[in-house]
C-alpha positions in Angstrom: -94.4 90.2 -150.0 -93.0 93.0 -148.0 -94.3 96.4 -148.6 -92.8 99.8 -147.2 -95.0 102.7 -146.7 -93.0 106.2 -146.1 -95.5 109.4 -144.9 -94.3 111.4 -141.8 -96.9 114.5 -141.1 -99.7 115.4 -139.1 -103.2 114.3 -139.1 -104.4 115.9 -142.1 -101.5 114.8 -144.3 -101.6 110.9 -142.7 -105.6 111.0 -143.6 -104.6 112.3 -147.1 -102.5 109.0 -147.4 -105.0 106.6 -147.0 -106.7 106.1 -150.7 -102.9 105.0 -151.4 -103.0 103.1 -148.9 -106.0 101.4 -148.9 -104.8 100.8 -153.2 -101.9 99.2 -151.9 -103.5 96.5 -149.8 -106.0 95.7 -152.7 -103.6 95.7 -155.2 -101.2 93.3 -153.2 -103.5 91.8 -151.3 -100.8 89.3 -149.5 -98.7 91.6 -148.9 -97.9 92.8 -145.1 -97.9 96.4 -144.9 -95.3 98.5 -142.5 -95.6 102.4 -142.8 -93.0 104.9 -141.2 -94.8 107.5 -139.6 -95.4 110.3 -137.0 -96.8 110.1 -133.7 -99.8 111.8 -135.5 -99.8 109.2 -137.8 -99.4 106.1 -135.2 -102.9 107.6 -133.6 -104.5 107.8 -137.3 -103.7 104.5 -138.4 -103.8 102.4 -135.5 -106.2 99.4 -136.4 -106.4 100.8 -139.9 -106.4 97.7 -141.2 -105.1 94.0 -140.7 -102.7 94.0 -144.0 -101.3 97.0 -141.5 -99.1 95.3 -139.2 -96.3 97.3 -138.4 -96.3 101.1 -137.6 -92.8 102.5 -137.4 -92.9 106.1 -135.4 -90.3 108.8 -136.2 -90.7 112.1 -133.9 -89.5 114.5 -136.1 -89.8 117.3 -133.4 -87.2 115.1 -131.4 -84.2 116.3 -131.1 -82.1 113.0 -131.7 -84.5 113.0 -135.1 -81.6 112.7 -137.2 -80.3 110.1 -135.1 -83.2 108.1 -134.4 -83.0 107.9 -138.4 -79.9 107.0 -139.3 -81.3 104.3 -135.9 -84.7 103.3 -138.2 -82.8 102.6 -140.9 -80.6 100.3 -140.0 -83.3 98.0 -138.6 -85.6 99.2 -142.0 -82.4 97.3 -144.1 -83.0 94.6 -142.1 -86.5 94.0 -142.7 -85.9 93.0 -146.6 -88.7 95.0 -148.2 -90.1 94.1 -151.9 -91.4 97.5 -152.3 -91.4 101.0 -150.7 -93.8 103.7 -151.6 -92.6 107.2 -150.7 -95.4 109.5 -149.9 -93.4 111.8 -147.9 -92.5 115.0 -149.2 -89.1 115.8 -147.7 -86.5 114.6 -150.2 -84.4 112.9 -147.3 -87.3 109.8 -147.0 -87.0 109.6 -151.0 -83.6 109.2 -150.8 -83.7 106.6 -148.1 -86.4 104.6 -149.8 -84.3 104.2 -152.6 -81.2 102.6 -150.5 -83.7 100.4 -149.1 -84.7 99.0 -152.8 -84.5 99.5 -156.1 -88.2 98.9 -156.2 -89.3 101.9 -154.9 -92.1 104.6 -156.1 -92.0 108.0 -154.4 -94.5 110.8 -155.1 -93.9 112.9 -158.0 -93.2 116.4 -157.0 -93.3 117.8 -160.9 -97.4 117.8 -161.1 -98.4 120.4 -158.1 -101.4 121.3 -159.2 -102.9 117.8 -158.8 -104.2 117.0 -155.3 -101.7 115.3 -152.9 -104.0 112.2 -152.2 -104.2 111.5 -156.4 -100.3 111.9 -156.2 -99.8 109.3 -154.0 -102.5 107.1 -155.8 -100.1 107.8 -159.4 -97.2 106.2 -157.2 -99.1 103.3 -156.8 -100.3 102.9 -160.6 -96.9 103.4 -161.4 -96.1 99.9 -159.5 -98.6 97.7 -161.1 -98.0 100.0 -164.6 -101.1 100.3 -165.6 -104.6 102.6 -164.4 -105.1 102.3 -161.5 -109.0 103.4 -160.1 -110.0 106.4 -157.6 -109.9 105.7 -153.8 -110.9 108.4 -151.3 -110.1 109.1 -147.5 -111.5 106.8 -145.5 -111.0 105.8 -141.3 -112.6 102.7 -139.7 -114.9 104.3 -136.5 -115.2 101.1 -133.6 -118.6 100.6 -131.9 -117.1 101.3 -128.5 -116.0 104.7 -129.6 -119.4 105.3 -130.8 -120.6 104.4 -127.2 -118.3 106.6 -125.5 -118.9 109.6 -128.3 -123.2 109.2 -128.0 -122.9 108.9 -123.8 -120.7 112.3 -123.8 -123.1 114.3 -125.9 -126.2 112.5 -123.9 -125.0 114.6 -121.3 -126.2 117.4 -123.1 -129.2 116.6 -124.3 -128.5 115.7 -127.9 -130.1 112.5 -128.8 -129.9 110.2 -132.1 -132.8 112.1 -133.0 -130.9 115.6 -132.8 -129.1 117.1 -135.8 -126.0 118.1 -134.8 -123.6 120.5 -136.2 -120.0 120.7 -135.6 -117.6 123.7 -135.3 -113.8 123.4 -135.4 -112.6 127.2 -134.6 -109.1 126.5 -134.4 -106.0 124.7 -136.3 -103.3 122.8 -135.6 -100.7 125.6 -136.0 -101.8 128.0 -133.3 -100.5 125.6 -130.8 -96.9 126.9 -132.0 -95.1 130.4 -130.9 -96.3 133.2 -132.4 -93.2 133.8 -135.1 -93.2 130.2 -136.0 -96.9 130.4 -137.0 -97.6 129.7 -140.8 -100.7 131.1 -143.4 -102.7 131.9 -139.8 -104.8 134.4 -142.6 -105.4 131.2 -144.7 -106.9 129.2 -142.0 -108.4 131.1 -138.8 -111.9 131.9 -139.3 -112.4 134.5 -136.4 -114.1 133.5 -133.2 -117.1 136.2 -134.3 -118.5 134.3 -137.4 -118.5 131.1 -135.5 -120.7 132.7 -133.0 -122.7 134.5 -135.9 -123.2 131.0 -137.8 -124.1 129.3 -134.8 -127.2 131.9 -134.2 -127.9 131.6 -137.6 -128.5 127.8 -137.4 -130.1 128.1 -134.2 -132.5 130.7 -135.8 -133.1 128.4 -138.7 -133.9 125.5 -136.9 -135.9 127.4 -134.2 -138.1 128.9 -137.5 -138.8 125.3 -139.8 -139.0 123.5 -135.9 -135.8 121.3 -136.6 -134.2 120.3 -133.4 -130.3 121.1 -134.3 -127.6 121.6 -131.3 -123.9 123.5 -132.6 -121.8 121.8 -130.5 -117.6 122.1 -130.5 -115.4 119.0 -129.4 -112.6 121.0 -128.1 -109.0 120.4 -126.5 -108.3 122.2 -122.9 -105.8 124.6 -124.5 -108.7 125.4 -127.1 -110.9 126.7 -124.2 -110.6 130.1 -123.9 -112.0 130.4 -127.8 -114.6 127.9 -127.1 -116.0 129.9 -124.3 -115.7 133.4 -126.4 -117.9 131.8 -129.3 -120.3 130.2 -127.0 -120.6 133.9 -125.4 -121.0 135.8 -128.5 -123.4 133.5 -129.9 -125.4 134.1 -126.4 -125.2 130.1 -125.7 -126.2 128.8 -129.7 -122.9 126.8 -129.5 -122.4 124.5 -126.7 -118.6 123.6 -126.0 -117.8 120.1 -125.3 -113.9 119.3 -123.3 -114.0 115.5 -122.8 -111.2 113.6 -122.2 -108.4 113.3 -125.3 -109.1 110.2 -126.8 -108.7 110.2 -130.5 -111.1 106.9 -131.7 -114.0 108.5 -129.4 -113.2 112.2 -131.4 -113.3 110.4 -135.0 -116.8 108.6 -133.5 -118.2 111.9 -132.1 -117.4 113.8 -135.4 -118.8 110.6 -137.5 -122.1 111.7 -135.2 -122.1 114.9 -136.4 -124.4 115.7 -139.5 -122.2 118.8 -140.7 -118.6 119.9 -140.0 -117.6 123.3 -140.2 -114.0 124.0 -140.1 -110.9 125.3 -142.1 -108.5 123.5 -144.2 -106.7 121.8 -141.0 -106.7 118.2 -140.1 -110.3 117.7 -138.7 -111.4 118.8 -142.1 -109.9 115.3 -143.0 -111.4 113.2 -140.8 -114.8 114.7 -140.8 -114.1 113.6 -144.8 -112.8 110.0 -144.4 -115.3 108.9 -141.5 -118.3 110.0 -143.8 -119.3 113.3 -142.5 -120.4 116.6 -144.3 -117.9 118.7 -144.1 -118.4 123.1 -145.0 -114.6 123.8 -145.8 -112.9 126.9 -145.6 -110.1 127.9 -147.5 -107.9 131.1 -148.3 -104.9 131.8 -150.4 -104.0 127.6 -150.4 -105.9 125.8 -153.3 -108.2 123.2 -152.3 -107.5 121.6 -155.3 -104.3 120.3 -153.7 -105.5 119.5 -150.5 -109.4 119.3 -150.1 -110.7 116.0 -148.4 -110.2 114.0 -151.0 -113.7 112.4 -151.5 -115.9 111.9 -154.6 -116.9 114.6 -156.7 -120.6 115.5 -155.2 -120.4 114.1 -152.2 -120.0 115.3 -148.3 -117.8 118.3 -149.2 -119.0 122.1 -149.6 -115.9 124.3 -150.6 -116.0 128.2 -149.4 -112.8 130.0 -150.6 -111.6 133.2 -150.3 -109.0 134.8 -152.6 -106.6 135.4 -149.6 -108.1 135.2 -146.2 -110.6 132.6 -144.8 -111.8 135.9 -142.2 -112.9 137.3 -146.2 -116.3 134.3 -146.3 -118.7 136.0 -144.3 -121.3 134.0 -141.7 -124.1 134.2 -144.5 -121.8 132.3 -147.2 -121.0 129.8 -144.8 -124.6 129.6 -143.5 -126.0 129.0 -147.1 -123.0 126.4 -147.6 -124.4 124.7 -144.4 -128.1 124.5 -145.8 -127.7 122.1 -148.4 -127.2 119.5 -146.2 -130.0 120.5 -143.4 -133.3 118.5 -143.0 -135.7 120.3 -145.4 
């Protein structure tokens, strides 16, 4: 059997994917697995998993995209697939999943208010037509990732010994101009209460004698707001620019004992490798698109009605302290 996977998107949305995913190569266990992705979701899924043989990249910031479809799916026809499973959201990957078979199951866009990730798992059920049981986000971390992540934060001090917290200050969508941003209110938590939280920690753990380090795993173009919360927080936070390498970043934030970020993709991976994660969300529901993990587990939710800048450094401190060493 040939199976078909359709999910273009960035990191968060490819991570989202994977309890589907992971369903579909239990639930056809023989089956070899292609998925048409983004770059994004090339680096995500990239030794997923053996069943995962074939990724299939689509640049949709290309600008032959439409071409380099109409390219794919000629050599998609060709591949003969027994199933496709459309997780993709743009109606134009529905529509080609159903030329490529009649035995396709896309996403069902009627039920909003569910999460994404238990969407994508109903597709799934609705192939086998019957239940179908939870899976959660989940990413493989290698052992030579977790020798480069543990040799980069050596070179601060911070042992296996050290509880670490993690800081994400930024998302994905401040990389863009400024009029093409999007719901900047609902995710940018301002450079200030990072540095507040991060003295808070500090003070706590300085208090109970709890050696923690507030570190931030940061791109270069993320510097400038690195070096402003490691100011304000007169040196709590220590800022961390190694060199891009995406299996070293998911081993360095598996390291970490607590993630604090907004809704943006990190969120997700700090999720699927394992890590508590202290979520922030404004006016978009995490009910829709929370890391998807079991109920009780590594996730502390902090909403505001509207605007993430709304949770204060206290709430996110006291969301932090239920998973600190006692």
């Amino acid at each position: 059997m040939k199976i078909l996977v359709i999910r273009i998107g960035r990191v968060g949305d490819i991570v989202m994917v994977t309890p589907a995913l992971q369903a579909i190569i239990e639930t056809y266990s023989d089956a070899e697995v292609h998925v048409l992705t983004s770059p994004d979701g090339q680096r995500v899924l990239k030794g997923y998993a053996p069943q995962v043989s074939k990724l299939i990249v689509h640049d949709r910031k290309s600008p032959l995209a439409f071409y380099h479809v109409k390219k794919t799916e000629e050599a998609l026809h060709h591949e003969n697939y027994d199933k496709v499973f459309c997780f993709e959201l743009n109606p134009r990957f529905s529509d080609l999943s159903k030329r490529l078979t009649d035995n396709n199951f896309c996403i069902d866009d009627s039920n909003e208010s569910a999460h994404y990730s238990r969407r994508c798992l109903d597709a799934v059920a609705r192939s086998v037509a019957g239940e179908l049981k939870d899976y959660w986000i989940t990413l493989p971390v290698h052992d030579e990732s977790r020798i480069k992540a543990r040799a980069i934060l050596a070179e601060e001090g911070i042992t296996d010994e050290t509880f670490v917290v993690g800081l994400h200050p930024t998302y994905s969508g401040l990389k863009k101009m400024t009029w093409r941003r999007t719901n900047s209110a609902g995710r940018l938590w301002p450079a200030e209460s990072f540095a507040e939280l991060a003295k808070l920690i500090a003070a706590y753990g300085k208090e109970r004698g709890i050696n923690i380090r507030i570190v931030m795993d940061l791109m270069p173009d993320e510097v400038e707001t690195g070096e402003n919360i490691v100011r304000m927080s007169n040196g709590a936070a220590t800022m961390l620019v190694p060199p891009l390498d995406f299996e070293r970043y998911k081993a360095t934030l598996e390291r970490m004992d607590v993630l604090v970020v907004s809704n943006t993709g990190p969120m997700h991976l700090g999720g699927a490798v394992g890590t508590h994660v202290v979520a922030f969300f404004g006016d978009v529901p995490p009910s829709d698109s929370a890391a998807y993990v079991a109920e009780g587990q590594n996730v502390n939710i902090v909403a505001a009605s509207k605007e993430v800048a709304d949770i204060t450094p206290q709430e996110a401190f006291e969301a932090c302290q239920s998973f600190f060493p006692k």
